[in-house]
C-alpha positions in Angstrom: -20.1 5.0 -3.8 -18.0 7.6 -1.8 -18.8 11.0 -3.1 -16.1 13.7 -2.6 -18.3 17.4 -2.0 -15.1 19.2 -0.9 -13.0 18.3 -4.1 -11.5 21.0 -6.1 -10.3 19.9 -9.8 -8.0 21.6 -10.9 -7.1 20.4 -14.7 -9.0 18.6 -17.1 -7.9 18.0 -20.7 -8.6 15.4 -23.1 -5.8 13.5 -25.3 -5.9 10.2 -27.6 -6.6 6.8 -26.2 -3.4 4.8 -25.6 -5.8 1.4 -26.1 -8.4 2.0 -29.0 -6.3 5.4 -30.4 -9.7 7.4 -30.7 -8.8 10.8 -31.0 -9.4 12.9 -28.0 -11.6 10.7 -25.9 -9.4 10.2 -23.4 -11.2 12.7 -20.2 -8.2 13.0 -17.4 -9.0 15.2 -14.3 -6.7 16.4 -11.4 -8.6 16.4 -8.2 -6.7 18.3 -5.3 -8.9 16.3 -2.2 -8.4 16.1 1.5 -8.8 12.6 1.7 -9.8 11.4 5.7 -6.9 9.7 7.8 -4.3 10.6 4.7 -4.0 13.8 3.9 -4.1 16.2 1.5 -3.5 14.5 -2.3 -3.6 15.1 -6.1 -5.9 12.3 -7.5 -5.5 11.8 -11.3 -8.2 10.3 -13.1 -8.9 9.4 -16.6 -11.9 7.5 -18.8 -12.1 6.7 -22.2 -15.2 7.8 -23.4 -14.6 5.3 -26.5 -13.4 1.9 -25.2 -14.1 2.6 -21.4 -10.5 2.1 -20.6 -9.8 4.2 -17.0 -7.0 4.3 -14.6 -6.6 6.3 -11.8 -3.4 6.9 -9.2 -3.0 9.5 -6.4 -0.3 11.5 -5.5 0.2 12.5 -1.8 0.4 16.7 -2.1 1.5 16.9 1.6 4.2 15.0 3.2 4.6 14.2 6.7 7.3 13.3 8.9 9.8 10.0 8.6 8.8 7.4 11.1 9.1 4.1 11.9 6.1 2.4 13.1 6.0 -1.0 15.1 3.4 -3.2 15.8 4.0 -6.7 17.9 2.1 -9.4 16.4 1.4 -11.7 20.1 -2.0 -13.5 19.2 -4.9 -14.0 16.7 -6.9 -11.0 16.9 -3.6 -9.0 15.9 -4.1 -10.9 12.4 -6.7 -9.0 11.9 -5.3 -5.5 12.4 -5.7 -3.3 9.4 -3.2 -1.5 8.1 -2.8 0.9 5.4 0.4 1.2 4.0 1.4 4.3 2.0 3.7 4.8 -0.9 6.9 4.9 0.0 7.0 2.9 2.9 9.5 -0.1 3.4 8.4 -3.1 5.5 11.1 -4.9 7.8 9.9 -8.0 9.9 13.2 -8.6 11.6 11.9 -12.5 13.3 12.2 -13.9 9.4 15.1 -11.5 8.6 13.0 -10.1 5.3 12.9 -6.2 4.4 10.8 -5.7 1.5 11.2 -2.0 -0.4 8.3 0.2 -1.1 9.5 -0.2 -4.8 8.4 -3.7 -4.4 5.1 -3.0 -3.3 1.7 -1.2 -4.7 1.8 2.6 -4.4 -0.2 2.5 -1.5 -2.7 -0.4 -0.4 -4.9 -1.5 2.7 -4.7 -5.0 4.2 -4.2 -6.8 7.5 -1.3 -8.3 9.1 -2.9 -11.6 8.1 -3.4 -10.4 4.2 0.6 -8.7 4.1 2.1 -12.3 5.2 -0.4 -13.8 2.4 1.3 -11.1 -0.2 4.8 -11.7 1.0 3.9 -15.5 0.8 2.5 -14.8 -2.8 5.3 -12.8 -4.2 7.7 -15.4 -2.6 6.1 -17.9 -4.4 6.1 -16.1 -7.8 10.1 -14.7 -7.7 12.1 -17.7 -5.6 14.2 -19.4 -7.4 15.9 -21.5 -5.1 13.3 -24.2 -4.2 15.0 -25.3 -0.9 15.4 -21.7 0.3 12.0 -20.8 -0.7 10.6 -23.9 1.3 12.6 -22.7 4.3 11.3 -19.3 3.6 7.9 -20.6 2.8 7.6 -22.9 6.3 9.0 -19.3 8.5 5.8 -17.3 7.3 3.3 -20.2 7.3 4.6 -20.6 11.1 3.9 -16.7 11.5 0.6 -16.7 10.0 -0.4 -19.6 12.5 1.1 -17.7 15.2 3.5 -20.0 16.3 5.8 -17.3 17.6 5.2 -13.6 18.0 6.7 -11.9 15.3 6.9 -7.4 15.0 6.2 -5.8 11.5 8.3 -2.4 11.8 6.8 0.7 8.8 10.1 2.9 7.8 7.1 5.1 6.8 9.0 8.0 4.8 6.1 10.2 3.9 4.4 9.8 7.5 0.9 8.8 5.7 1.2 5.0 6.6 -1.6 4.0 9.3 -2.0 1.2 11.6 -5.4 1.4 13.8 -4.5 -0.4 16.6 -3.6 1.0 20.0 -0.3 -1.2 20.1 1.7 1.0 18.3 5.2 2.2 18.9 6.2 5.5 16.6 9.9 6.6 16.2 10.3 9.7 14.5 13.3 9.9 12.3 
């Protein structure tokens, strides 16, 4: 468990529970937090002191500059590069001609180059509609994820809170 000791909440109310209805049992908090490697941001938090139902989402409360961040994918260890890519952040790999919008994605998430092809391949899988060009398309990141040819992911990061921690980077600022 990762305690936060330099959070500062700044709201908490209660308000009915949108799954069991119980009056006022809903507990939401706004944490302001300066959260490492991203920045300052408004985490929103609620619990259901009822049912147990929670969510949580956070807000950047900063933004930093527009960038475009490229990595060149050139052997197996670079699989394994994590990444964590930030709300608002489009993802272009030009060798399979595919741009995929931040509305598309989660809000913000961590992976690896290895577990982004796996969610492209996934997502793929679950909206393609034409079976012979999503076989084609299938076959192109299958031949990425073994490497078959070296491949560059390029980050049109617009809030500038995307990371990549590798040294291989290449940052354009916009």
């Amino acid at each position: 468990m990762y305690i936060m000791s330099d959070k500062k909440i700044i709201n908490e109310y209660l308000m009915d529970c949108p799954i069991c209805k119980a009056k006022n049992s809903l507990v939401i908090r706004e944490i302001i937090y300066d959260m490492p490697q991203y920045g300052m941001s408004l985490i929103v938090g609620a619990k259901c002191e009822k049912c147990g139902y929670r969510f949580s989402y956070i807000i950047p409360y900063e933004i930093g500059k527009k960038r475009i961040i490229e990595l060149k994918i050139e052997n197996e260890r670079d699989l394994n590069i994590i990444m964590f890519i930030g709300e608002n952040t489009d993802i272009e790999i030009p060798e399979i001609k595919t741009e995929i919008l931040s509305s598309e994605l989660d809000e913000g998430f961590v992976t690896t180059v290895e577990g982004l092809l796996v969610r492209i391949r996934e997502q793929v899988k679950t909206i393609c509609t034409d079976e012979d060009n999503c076989k084609n398309y299938l076959m192109q990141i299958d031949r990425l994820l073994h490497l078959n040819e070296a491949f560059t992911i390029k980050l049109h990061d617009n809030y500038g809170r995307t990371r990549i921690y590798s040294e291989k980077i290449k940052v354009n600022y916009e």
